[in-house]
N, C-alpha and C positions, 0 to 999 in steps of 0.2 A: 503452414503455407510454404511452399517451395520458392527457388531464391530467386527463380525467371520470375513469376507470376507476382513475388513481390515487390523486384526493384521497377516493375510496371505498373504495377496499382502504385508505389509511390509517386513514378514519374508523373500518373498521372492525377492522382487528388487535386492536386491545384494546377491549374489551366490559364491564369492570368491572377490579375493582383487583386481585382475584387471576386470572382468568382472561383467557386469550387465543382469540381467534377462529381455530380450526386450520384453516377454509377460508383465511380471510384470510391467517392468514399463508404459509399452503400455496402460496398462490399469488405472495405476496410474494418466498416464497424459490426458488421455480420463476424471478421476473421477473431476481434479483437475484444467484442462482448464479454465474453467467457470470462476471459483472462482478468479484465480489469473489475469486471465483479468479484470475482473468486478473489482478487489482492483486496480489493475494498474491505470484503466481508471479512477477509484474516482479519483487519485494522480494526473494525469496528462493532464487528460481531451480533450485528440485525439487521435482518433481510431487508426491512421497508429501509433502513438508515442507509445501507448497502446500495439499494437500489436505486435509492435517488438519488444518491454521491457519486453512482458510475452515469448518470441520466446527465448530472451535474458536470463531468467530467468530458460526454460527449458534445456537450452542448459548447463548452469553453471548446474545446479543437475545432468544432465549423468555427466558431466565432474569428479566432486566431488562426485558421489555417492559409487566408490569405496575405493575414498583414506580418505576420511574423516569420512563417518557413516558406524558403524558395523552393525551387524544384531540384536543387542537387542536394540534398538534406540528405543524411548519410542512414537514418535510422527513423521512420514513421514510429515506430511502435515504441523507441523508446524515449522519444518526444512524447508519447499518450501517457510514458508511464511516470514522465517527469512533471505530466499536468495533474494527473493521477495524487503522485506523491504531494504536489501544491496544495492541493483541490481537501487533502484529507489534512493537511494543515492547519489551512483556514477551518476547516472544520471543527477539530481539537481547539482551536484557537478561541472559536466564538464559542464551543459548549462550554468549556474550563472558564468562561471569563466570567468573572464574579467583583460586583464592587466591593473594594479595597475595605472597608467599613463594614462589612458583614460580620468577620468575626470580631470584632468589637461588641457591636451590637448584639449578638448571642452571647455572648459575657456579658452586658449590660439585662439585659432578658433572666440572668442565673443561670445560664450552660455551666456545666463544669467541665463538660469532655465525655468521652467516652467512659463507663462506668467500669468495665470488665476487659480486658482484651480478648478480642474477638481472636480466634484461630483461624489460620489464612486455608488449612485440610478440613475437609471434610472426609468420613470415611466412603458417606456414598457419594461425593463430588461425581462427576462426569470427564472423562479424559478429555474432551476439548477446553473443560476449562482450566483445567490442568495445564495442556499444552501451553492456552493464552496465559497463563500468569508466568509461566517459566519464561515464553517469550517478550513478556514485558519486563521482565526483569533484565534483559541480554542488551546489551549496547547495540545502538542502533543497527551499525554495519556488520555487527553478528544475526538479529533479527533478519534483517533483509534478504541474509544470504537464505536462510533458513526457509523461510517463506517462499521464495522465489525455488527454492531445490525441494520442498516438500508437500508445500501448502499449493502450488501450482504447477509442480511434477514437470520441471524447466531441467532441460538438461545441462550440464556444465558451461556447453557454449550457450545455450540462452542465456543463461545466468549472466553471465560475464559480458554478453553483446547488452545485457537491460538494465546491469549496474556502472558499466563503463569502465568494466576491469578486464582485464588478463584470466585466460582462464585457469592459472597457475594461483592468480593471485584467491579464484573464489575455490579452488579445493585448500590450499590453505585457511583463510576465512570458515567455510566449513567445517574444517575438523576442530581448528579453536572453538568455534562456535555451538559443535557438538559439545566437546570436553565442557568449555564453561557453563553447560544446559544441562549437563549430568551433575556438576558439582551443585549448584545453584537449586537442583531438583528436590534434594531435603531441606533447603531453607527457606525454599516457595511453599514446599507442599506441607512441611510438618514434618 
């Protein structure tokens, strides 16, 4: 999206304090679909989980678009990608969440644990899940750059306009982040 056409559709999403602009945002969510599904689905890796999380995601910005962002807001989109990053929080938040008492209770039951150590390679694995483990294994602000430069084909300034950095700062970030993904790659993969 070109930067006339964009600092316009920002100006105009929100139009007063309760109401929203439905062209504007119509079109906003039209520019910005892609994007936030493709990052959902890096995180989360299934379509229907994906789908509903970016569903979930657009539905929080009508919500918050009147009561929280004014109209000189410097960045729409990367407002969406920091409800984005919330949205899949809470999400991780409530899958992972397990009472405290479980593993107890599976010791009380005779669990002993895993019986064999399972091997993280496979030989006929699939390269994207490859990629995914390498990338879970990478520190967050290494991950993000990655994602954001590969996983959604963002160029140095996107990058840097979506993480809130310098664009100095994400081609450094980057090449660490390559290097540590190379090293990391035989003790992910096997």
């Amino acid at each position: 999206m070109n930067t006339a056409r964009q600092s316009k559709q920002e100006r105009n999403l929100a139009t007063g304090q309760d109401a929203v602009d439905v062209q504007a945002f119509q079109r906003f969510y039209e520019d910005n679909l892609h994007l936030i599904y493709r990052y959902v689905y890096s995180k989360v890796g299934n379509r229907e989980e994906a789908e509903d999380l970016t569903s979930q995601i657009f539905m929080k910005a009508v919500r918050l678009l009147s009561s929280e962002r004014g109209t000189g807001s410097p960045s729409w989109q990367r407002w969406l990608f920091q409800v984005a990053r919330t949205t899949l929080a809470d999400y991780w938040r409530s899958h992972y969440r397990f009472p405290l008492d479980s593993l107890e209770e599976l010791l009380d039951a005779g669990w002993q644990g895993p019986s064999e150590e399972v091997s993280l390679s496979c030989p006929d694995e699939r390269p994207a899940e490859r990629v995914q483990r390498i990338l879970q294994a990478l520190p967050a602000h290494y991950r993000e750059v990655l994602i954001c430069r590969f996983l959604l084909n963002l160029s140095i300034k996107e990058t840097a306009l979506r993480l809130g950095l310098s664009e100095a700062n994400v081609k450094v970030l980057q090449f660490r982040a390559l290097k540590r993904a190379a090293e990391l790659e035989s003790v992910v993969t096997g």
